[in-house]
C-alpha positions as CSV (number, residue, x, y, z in Angstrom):
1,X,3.6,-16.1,-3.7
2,X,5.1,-19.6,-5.2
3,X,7.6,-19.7,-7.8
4,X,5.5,-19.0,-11.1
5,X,3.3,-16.1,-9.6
6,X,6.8,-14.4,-8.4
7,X,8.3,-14.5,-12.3
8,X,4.7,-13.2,-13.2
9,X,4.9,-10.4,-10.6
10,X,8.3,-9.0,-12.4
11,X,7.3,-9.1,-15.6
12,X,3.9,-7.3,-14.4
13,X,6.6,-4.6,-13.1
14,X,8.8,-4.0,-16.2
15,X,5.0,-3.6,-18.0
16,X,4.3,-1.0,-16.0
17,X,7.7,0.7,-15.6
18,X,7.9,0.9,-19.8
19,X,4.2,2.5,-19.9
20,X,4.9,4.8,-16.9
21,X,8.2,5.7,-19.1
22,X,6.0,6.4,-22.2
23,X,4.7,9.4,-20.6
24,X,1.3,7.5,-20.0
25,X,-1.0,9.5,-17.0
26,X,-0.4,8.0,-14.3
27,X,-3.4,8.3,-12.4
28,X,-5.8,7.5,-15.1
29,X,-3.4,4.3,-15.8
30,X,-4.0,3.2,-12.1
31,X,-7.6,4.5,-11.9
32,X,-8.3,2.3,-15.0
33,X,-6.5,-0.4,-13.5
34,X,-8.2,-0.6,-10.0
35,X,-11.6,-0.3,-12.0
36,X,-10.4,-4.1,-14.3
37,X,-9.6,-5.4,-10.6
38,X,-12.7,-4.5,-9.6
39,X,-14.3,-6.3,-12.6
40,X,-12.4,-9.3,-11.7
41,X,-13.1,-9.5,-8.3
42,X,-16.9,-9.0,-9.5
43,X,-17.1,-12.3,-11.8
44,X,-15.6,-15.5,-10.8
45,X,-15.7,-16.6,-14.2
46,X,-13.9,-14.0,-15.2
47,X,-11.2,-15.2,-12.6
48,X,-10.8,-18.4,-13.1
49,X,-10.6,-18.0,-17.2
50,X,-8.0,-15.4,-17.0
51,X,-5.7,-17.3,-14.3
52,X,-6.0,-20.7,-15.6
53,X,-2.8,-21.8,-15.8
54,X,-3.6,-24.5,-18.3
55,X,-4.8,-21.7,-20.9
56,X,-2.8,-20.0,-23.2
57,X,-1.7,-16.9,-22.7
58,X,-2.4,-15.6,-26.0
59,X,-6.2,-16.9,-25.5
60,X,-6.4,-15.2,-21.6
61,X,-4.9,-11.9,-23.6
62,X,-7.7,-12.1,-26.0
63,X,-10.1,-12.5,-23.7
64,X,-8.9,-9.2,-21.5
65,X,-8.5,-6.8,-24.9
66,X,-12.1,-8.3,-25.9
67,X,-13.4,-7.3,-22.6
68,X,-11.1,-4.2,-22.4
69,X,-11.3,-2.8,-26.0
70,X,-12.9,0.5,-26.3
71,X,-13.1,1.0,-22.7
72,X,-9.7,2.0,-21.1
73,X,-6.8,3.3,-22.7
74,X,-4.7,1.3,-24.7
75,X,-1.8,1.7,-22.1
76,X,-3.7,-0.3,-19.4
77,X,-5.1,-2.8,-22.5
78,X,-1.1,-4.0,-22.7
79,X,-0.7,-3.5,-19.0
80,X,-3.1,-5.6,-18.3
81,X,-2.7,-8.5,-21.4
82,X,0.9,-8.5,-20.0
83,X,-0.3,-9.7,-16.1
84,X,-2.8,-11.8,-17.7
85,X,-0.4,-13.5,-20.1
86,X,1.5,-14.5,-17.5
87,X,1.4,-17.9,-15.6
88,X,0.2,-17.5,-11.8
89,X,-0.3,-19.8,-8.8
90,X,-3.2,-18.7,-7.8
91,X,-6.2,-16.7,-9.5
92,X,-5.6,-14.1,-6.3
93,X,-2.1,-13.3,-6.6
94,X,-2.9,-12.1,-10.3
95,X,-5.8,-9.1,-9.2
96,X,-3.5,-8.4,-6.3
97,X,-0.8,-7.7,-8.8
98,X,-3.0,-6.2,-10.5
99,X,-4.1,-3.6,-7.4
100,X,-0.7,-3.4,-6.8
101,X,0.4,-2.1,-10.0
102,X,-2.8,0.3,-10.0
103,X,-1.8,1.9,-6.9
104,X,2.2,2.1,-7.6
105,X,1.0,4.0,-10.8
106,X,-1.1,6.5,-8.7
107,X,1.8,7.2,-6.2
108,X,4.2,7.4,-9.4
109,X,1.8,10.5,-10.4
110,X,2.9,12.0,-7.1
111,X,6.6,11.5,-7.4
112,X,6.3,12.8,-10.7
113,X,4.7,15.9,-9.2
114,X,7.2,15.9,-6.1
115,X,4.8,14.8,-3.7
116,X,5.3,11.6,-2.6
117,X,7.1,12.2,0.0
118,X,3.7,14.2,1.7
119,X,1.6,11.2,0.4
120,X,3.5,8.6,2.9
121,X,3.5,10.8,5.4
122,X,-0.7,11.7,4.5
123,X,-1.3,8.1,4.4
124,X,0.5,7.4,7.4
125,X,-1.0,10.1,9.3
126,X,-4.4,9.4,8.4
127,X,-4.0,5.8,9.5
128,X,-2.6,6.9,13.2
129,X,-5.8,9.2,13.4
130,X,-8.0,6.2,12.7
131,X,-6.3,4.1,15.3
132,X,-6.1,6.6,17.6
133,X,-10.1,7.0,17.6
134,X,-12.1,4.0,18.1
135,X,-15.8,5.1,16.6
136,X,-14.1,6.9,13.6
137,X,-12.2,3.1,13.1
138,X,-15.5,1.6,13.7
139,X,-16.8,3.8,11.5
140,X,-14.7,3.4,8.5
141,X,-13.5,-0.3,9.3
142,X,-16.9,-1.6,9.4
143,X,-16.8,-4.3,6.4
144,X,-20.8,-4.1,6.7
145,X,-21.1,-0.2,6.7
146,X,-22.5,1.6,3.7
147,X,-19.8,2.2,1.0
148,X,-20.8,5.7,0.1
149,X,-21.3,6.9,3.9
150,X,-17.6,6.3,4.7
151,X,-16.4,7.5,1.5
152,X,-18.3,10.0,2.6
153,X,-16.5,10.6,6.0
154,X,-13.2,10.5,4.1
155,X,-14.1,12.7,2.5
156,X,-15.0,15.3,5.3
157,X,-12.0,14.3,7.1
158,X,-9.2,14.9,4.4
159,X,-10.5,17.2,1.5
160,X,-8.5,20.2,1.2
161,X,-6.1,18.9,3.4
162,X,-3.9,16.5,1.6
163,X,-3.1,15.8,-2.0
164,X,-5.0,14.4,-4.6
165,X,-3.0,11.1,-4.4
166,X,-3.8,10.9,-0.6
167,X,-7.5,11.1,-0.5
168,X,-7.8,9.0,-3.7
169,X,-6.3,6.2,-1.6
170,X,-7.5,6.9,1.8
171,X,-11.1,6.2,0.3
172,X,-9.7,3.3,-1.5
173,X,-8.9,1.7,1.7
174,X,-11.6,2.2,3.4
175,X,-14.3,1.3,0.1
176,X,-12.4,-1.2,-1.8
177,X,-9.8,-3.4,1.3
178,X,-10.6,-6.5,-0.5
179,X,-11.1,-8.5,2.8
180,X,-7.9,-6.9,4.1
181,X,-8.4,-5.3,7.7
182,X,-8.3,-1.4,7.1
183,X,-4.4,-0.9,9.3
184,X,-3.3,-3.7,6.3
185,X,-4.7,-2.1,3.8
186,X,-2.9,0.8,4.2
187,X,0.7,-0.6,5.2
188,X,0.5,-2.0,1.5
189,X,-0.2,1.3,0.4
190,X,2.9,2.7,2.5
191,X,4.9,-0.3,1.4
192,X,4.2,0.1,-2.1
193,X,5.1,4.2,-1.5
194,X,9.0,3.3,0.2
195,X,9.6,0.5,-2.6
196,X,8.7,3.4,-5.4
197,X,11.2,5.8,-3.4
198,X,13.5,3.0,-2.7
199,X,13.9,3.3,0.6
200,X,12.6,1.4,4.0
201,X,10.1,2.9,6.2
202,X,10.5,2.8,10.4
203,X,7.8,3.3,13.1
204,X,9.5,5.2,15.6
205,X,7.5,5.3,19.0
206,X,8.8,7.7,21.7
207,X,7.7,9.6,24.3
208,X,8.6,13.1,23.1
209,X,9.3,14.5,19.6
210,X,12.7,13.7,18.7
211,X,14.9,16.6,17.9
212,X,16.3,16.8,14.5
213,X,20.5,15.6,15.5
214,X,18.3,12.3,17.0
215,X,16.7,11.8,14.0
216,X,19.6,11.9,11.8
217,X,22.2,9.5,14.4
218,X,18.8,7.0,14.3
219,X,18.2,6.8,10.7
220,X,22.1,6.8,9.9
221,X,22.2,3.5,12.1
222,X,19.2,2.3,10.3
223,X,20.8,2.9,7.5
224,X,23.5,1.4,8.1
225,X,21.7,-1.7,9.6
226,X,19.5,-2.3,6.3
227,X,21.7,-1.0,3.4
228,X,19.1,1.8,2.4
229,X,17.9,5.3,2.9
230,X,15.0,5.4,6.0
231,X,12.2,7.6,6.5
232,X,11.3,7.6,9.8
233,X,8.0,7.9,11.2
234,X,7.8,8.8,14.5
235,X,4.1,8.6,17.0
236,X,4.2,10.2,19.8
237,X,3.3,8.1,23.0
238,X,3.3,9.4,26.3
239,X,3.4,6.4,28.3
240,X,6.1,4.9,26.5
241,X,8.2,7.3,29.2
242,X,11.0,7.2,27.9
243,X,13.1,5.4,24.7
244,X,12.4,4.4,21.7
245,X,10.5,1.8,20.0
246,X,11.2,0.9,16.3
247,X,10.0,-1.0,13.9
248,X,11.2,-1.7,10.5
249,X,8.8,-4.2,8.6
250,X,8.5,-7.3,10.9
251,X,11.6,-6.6,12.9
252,X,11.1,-4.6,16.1
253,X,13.5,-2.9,18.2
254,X,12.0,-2.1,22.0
255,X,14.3,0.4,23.9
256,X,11.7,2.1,26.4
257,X,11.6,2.7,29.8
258,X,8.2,0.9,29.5
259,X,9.0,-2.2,28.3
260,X,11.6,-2.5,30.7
261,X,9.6,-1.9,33.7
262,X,7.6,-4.9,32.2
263,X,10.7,-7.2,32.0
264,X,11.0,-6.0,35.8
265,X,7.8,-7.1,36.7
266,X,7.6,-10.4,35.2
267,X,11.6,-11.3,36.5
268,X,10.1,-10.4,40.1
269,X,7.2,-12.4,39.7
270,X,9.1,-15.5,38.1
């Protein structure tokens, strides 16, 4: 995001920090708020009107209450006149702030209940499975499949299994990606999930399941690396071999017997 949609992107924040602090409910905050994106998205009008920069904000605020009043809670009414009040780049980086704050309000609901934690892990779960199964990613990564059917499969899949906060975003992904590929839908979600815990998130790839003195020397040096706590999250790869890959964000870290064997091969051929 450019300079002015960045400035807009904090003051988005603190909006939704001082209504979360008010004791609002948090899932009905970000339900609400996924359901104005969802408007938005729905009318280019609507867009264009609410981020014209050369506007006023006090007219684009009048516009959302208009549109808004009567219809969601009056938390997500200033939630939203706050975003819209703002001045943004471009008329996408407001609904993605927007989604944004709409699904760091759901995943507030499960810190506040203590669940977080299990709703990264859920989410990040979930998205191996899907990876790990091509006609299951066909299925629900399908961008021309029917809506309902893989909410539907979702549905089946998670249910009873994982919390509230889980399934309520696993469907999301998978009904509303906004032209995001499913795998990057999802790492938002997880992003969004560390940056609310404070804390980085690392892929850890091995052969075996680490045991639990490896997992503490690895995310101590992490740790130490980046500045802040680390959750790791480690897939299990058999023909890895032996190692570790990691991968923090961007950066990745390649220490298997693997990828070594590759570096063999290609120095003998060269």
């Amino acid at each position: 995001m450019r300079g002015s949609s960045r400035a807009a992107v904090i003051a988005g924040g603190k909006a939704l920090d001082a209504a979360l602090a008010g004791g609002v409910d948090r899932r009905v905050l970000g339900d609400e708020l996924l359901a104005v994106v969802g408007v938005i998205d729905g009318s280019a009008t609507l867009r264009r009107a609410l981020g014209d920069p050369s506007r006023e904000s006090t007219e684009k605020q009048a516009l959302a209450e208009g549109l808004l009043g009567g219809k969601v809670s009056a938390e997500t009414i200033v939630v939203v006149k706050n975003v819209v009040g703002q001045r943004w780049s471009t008329e996408r980086d407001l609904s993605d702030t927007l989604e944004e704050l709409a699904i760091t309000s759901i995943l507030a609901g499960a810190e506040q209940g203590g669940r977080i934690d299990q709703v990264e892990d859920e989410l990040f779960r979930f998205e191996r499975i899907v990876a790990g199964n091509p006609a299951l990613r066909d299925r629900l990564a399908n961008r021309q499949g029917d809506v309902d059917a893989k909410a539907g499969v979702v549905k089946e899949l998670l249910e009873g299994k994982v919390t509230d906060e889980t399934l309520r975003l696993a469907s999301l992904a998978v009904t509303s990606p906004r032209g995001r590929k499913f795998e990057r839908t999802l790492e938002l979600y997880l992003q969004l999930a560390a940056r609310r815990r404070e804390q980085i998130t690392a892929v850890v790839t091995a052969a075996t399941e680490l045991t639990a003195q490896q997992r503490e020397r690895l995310s101590a040096a992490l740790q130490g690396i980046y500045g802040k706590p680390v959750l790791l999250q480690v897939v299990i790869e058999e023909e890895v071999l032996g190692g570790i890959r990691v991968q923090v964000g961007d950066e990745v870290v390649d220490g298997t017997v693997l990828r070594r064997l590759d570096e063999a091969r290609r120095h003998i051929a060269g």
